[in-house]
VMD Tcl script that draws the C-alpha trace (Angstrom):
set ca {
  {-13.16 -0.84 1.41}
  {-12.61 -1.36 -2.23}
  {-13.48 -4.42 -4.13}
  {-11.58 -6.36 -6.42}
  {-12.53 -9.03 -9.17}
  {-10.76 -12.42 -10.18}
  {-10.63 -13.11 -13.72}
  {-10.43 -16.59 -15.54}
  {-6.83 -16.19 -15.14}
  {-7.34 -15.95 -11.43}
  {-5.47 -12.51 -11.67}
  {-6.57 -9.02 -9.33}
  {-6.16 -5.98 -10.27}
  {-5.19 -4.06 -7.05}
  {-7.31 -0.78 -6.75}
  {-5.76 2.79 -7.57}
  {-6.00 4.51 -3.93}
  {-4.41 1.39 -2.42}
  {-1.43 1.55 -5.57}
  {-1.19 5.19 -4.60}
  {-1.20 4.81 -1.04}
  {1.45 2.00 -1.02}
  {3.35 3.34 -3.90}
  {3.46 0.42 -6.13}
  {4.71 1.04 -9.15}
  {4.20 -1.66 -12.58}
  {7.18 -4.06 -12.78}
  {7.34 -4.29 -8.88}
  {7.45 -7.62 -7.18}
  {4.67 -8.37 -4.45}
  {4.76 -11.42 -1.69}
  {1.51 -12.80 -1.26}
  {1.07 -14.80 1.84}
  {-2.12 -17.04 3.36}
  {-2.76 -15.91 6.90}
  {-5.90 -18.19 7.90}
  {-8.54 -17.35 5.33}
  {-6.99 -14.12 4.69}
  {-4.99 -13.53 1.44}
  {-2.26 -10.80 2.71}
  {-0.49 -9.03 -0.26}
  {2.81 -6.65 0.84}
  {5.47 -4.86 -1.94}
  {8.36 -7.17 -2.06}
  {11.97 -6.10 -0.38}
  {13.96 -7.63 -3.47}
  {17.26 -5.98 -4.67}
  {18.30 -6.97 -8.02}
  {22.18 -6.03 -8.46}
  {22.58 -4.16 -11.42}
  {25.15 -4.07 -13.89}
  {26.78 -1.39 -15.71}
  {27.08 -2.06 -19.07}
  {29.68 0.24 -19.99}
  {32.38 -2.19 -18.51}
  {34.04 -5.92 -19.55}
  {32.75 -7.79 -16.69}
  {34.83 -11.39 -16.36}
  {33.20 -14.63 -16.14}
  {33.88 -15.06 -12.18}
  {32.12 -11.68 -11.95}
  {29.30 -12.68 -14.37}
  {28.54 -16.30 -12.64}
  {28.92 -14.17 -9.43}
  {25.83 -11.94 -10.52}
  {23.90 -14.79 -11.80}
  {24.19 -17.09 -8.98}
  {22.38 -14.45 -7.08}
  {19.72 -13.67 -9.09}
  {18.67 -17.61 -9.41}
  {18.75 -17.48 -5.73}
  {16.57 -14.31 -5.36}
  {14.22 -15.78 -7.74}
  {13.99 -19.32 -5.98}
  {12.50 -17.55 -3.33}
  {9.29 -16.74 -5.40}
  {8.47 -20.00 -6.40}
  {7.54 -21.13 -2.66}
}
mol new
graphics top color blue
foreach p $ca { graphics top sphere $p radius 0.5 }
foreach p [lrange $ca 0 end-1] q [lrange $ca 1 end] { graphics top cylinder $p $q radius 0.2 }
display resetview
């Protein structure tokens, strides 16, 4: 079982064969979730929409877009 360290910033870094074996990739969101005295860490389910930038987009369509992102990120600060 591999062994991690926490810094002064209380940050992990998660170990290369579990990265690999999971898949996660830098930028990716995690959940992290306290199951007794067991810290349980899974890759986040989070879909960002994405815009194409090649179009006008109108304001309705712009607050649209932004109203779900600030609710996708609420979630995180639980």
């Amino acid at each position: 079982m591999p062994i991690t360290k926490v810094t002064r910033n209380y940050q992990i870094t998660i170990p290369a064969e579990i990265r690999k074996a999971l898949g996660i990739k830098q930028g990716e969101y995690l959940t992290v979730e306290l199951r007794g005295d067991e810290i349980v860490i899974r890759k986040a389910e989070v879909e960002w929409p994405s815009l194409d930038l090649g179009r006008d987009f109108t304001p309705e369509e712009i607050e649209k877009n932004t109203e779900k992102i600030l609710r996708e990120a609420s979630k995180w600060k639980e």
